[in-house]
C-alpha positions as CSV (number, residue, x, y, z in Angstrom):
1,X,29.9,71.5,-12.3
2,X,26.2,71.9,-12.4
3,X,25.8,68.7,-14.4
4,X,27.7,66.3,-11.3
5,X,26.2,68.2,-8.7
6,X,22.6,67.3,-10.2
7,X,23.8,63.7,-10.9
8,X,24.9,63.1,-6.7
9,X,21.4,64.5,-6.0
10,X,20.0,62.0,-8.2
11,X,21.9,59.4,-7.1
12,X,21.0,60.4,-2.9
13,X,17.4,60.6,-4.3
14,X,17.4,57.1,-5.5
15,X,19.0,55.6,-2.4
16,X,16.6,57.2,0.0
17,X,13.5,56.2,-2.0
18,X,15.5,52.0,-2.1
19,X,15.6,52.5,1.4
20,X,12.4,53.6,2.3
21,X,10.8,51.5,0.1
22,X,12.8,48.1,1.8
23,X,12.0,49.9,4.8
24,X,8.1,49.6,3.5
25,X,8.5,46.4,2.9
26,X,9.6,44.6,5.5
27,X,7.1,46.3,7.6
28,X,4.4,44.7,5.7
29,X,6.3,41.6,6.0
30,X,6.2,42.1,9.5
31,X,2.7,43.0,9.5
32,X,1.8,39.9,8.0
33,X,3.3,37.5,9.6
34,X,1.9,38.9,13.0
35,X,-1.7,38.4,12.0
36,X,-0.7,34.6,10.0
37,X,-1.3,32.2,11.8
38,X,-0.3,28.4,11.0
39,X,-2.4,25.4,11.3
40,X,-4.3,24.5,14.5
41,X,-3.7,28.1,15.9
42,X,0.1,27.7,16.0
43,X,1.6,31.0,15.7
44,X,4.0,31.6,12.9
45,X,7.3,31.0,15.1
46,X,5.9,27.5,15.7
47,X,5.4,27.0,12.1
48,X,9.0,27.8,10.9
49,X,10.0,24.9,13.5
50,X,7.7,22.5,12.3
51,X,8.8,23.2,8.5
52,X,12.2,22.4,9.7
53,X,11.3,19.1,11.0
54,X,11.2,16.3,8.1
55,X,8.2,15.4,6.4
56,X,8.0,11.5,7.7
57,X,8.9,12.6,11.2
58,X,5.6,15.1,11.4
59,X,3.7,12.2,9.6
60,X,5.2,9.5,12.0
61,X,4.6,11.9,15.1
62,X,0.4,12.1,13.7
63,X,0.3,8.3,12.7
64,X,1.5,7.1,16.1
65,X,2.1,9.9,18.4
66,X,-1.5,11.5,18.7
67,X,-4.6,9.0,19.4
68,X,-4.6,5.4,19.6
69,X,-8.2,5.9,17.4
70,X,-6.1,7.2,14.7
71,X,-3.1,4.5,15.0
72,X,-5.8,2.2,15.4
73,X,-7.8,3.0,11.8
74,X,-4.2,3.0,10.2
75,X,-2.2,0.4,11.3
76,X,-4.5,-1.9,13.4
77,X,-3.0,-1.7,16.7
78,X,-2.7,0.9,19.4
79,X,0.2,3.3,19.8
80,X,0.9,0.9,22.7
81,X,0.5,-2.5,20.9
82,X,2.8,-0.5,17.6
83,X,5.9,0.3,20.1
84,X,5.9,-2.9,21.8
85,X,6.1,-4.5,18.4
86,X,9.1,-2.4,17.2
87,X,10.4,-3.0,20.7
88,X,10.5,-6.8,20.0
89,X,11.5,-6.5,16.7
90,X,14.3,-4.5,17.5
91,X,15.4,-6.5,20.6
92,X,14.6,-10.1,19.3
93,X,15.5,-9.9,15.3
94,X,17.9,-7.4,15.3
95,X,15.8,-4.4,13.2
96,X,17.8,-1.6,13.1
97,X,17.1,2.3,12.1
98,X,19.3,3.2,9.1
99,X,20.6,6.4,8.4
100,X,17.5,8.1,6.7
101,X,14.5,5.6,7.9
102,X,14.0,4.4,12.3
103,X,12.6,1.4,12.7
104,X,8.7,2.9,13.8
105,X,8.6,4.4,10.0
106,X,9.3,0.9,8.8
107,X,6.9,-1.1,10.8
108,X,4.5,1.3,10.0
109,X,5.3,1.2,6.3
110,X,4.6,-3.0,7.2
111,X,1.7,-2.7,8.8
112,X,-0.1,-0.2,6.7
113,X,0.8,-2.5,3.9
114,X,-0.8,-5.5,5.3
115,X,-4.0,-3.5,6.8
116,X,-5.5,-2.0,3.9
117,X,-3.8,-4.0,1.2
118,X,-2.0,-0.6,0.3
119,X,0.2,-1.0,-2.9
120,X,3.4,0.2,-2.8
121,X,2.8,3.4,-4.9
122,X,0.0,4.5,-2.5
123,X,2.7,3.7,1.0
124,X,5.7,5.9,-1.6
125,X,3.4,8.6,-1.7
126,X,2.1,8.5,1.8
127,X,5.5,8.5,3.4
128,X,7.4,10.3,0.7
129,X,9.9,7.7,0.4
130,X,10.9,6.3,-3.3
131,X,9.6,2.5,-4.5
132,X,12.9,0.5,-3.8
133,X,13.0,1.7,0.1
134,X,9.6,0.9,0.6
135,X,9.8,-2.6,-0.8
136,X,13.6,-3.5,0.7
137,X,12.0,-2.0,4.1
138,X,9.0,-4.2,4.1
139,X,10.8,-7.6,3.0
140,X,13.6,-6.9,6.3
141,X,10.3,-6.1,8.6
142,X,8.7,-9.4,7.2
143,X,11.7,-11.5,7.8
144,X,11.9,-10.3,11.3
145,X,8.2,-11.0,11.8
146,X,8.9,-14.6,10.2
147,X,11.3,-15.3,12.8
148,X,8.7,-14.5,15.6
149,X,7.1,-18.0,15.3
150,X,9.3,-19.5,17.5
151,X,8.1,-16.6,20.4
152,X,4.4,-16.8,19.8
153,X,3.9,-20.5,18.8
154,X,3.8,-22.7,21.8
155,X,4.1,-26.6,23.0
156,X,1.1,-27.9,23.9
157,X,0.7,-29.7,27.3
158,X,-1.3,-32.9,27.3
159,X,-4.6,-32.7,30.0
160,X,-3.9,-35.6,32.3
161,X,-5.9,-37.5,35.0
162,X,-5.2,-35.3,37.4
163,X,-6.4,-32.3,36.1
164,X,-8.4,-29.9,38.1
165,X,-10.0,-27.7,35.7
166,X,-13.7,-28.3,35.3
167,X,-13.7,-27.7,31.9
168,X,-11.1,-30.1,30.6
169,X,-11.2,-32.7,33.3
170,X,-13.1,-34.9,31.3
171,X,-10.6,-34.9,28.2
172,X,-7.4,-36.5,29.7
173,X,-4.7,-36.9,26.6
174,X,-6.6,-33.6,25.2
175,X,-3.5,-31.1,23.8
176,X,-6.2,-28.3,22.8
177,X,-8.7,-27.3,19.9
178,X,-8.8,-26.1,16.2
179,X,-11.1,-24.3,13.9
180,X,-10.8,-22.5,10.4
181,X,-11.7,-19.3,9.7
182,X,-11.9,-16.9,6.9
183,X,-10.0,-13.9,6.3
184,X,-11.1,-11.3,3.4
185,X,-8.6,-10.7,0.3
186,X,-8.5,-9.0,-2.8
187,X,-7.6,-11.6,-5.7
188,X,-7.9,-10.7,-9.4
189,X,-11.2,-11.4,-11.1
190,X,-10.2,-14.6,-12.9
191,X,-9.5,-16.1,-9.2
192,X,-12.5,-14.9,-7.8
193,X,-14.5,-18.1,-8.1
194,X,-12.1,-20.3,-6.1
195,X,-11.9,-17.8,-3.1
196,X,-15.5,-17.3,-3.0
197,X,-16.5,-18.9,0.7
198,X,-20.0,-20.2,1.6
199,X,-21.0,-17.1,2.8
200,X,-20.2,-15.5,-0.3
201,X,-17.4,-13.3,0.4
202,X,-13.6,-13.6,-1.2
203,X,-11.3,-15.3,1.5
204,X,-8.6,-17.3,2.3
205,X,-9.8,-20.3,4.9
206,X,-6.9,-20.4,7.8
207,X,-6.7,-23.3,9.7
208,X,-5.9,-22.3,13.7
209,X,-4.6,-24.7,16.3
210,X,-4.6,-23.3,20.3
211,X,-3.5,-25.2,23.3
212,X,-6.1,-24.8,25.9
213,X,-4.7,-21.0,27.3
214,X,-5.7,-20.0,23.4
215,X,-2.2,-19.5,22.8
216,X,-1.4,-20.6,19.3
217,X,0.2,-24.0,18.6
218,X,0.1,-23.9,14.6
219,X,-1.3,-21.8,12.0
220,X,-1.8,-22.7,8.3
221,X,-3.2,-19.8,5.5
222,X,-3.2,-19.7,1.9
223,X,-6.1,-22.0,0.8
224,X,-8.7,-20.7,-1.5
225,X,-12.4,-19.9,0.8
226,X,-14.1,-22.6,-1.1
227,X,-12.2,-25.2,0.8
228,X,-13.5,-27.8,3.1
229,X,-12.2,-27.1,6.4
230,X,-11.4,-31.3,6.3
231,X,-9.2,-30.4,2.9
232,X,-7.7,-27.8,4.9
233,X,-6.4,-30.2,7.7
234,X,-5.5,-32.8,5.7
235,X,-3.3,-30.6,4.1
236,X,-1.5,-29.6,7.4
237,X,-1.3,-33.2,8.7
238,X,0.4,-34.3,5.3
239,X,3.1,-31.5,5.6
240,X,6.6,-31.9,6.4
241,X,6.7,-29.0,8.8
242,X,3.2,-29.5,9.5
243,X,0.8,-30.2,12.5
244,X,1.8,-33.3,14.8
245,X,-0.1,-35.4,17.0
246,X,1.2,-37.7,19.0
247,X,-0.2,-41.1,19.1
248,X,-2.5,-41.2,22.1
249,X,-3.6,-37.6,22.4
250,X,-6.1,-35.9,20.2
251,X,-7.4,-31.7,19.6
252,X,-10.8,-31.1,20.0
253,X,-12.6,-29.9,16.3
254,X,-16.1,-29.2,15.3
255,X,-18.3,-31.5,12.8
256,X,-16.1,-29.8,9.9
257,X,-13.8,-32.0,10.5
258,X,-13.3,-35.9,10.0
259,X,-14.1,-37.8,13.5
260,X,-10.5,-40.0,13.7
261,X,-7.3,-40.8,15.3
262,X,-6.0,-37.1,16.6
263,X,-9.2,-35.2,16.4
264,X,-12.7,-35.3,18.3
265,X,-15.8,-34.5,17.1
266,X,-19.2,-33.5,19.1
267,X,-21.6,-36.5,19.1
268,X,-23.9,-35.8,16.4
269,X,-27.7,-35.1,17.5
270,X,-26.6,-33.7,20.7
271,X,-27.4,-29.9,22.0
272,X,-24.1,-28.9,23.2
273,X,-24.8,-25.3,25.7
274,X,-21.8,-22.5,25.2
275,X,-23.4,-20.7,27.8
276,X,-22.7,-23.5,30.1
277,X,-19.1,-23.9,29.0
278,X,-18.5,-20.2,29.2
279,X,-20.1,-20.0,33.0
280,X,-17.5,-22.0,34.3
């Protein structure tokens, strides 16, 4: 009898010492968690939410959702510029969300691509998404951009007599003006020579065509820096889908360019004023 009797007050001894020490325990716990604080001065309720919340929506929410500085240095448009974009893309090509990725995650996947010439391992790791859905998300965005020329590139109308403007009044049959310029890239050492512009820098040359509001009209990329900006042109005359000019109207070009039927040069020897133009 003495034996059991000893063993139940062993056995009430250990549960009060489990209990107090849990007891213990949880107010340290509790202790704790009222002086931790999480980042930014959020208290630790706060936190738990925020840990709740997905990875790429916090990210999304600091990429675009903060400062347009920030959005800016990323993705190279403002947070207004960015949701006006997804808006069109969305409305006019059809992008959708899918089940895990919206359609802001994948045009900023896009663009962050394109800005900073990220590979795809750096935008995986940045947006914790695998290889494959960054790469199938950034072909769909680039076909839906692809499909925009039809929105951005314009007709041209021809200058006639009766134009009023001062500034174009003296160029009837005029349908606008072109100019090349260059546009930094990163090509692989062996190539470096051929992209190499006179200025010394690694380009492409991109040939631009405006109408006289400076809305674009036709756009050609992919030649090497060290191209003649007349090579250039040729080059976009002689394509199929290329640039057209109707017999009888001309664009207006620098002294880059070849002086002939389509395309007007400055007289050579004469002082031509900007400021004057730009006064007007």
């Amino acid at each position: 009898m003495r034996t059991i009797s000893r063993l139940n007050r062993h056995r009430k001894m250990n549960k009060i010492m489990h209990r107090t020490i849990v007891v213990v325990l949880l107010g340290l716990l509790i202790l704790l968690l009222k002086k931790r604080r999480g980042p930014r001065g959020v208290h630790v309720g706060d936190l738990a939410y925020w840990i709740e919340i997905p990875y790429q929506v916090r990210y999304m929410h600091d990429l675009v959702g903060v400062s347009d500085g920030d959005c800016r240095d990323q993705l190279r448009m403002d947070r207004s510029t960015f949701h006006k974009l997804c808006f069109l893309l969305h409305s006019q090509c059809g992008l959708k969300s899918s089940r895990n990725v919206t359609i802001a995650e994948k045009v900023a996947m896009f663009l962050s691509i394109l800005a900073h010439h990220t590979k795809n391992g750096t935008v995986k790791f940045q947006f914790k998404r695998s290889g494959q859905t960054v790469s199938k998300h950034f072909h769909a965005v680039l076909h839906c951009v692809l499909s925009l020329h039809s929105s951005f590139l314009v007709m041209p109308t021809v200058v006639t007599d009766e134009e009023a403007d001062p500034r174009w009044e003296k160029f009837p049959g005029c349908l606008g003006a072109l100019d090349g310029t260059y546009i930094d890239v990163h090509v692989p050492t062996i190539d470096k020579g051929r992209y190499m512009n006179r200025k010394g820098q690694c380009s492409v040359n991109v040939l631009g065509v405006c109408d006289r509001n400076m809305q674009f009209v036709y756009v050609l990329t992919g030649w090497e820096g060290s191209a003649a900006n007349s090579r250039v042109l040729r080059d976009a005359v002689n394509r199929a889908n290329g640039l057209k000019v109707p017999r009888g109207n001309y664009y207006l070009c620098d002294n880059g360019y070849p002086n002939c039927e389509g395309f007007l040069t400055p007289y050579k020897g004469v002082r031509y004023h900007l400021n004057e133009w730009t006064a007007r």
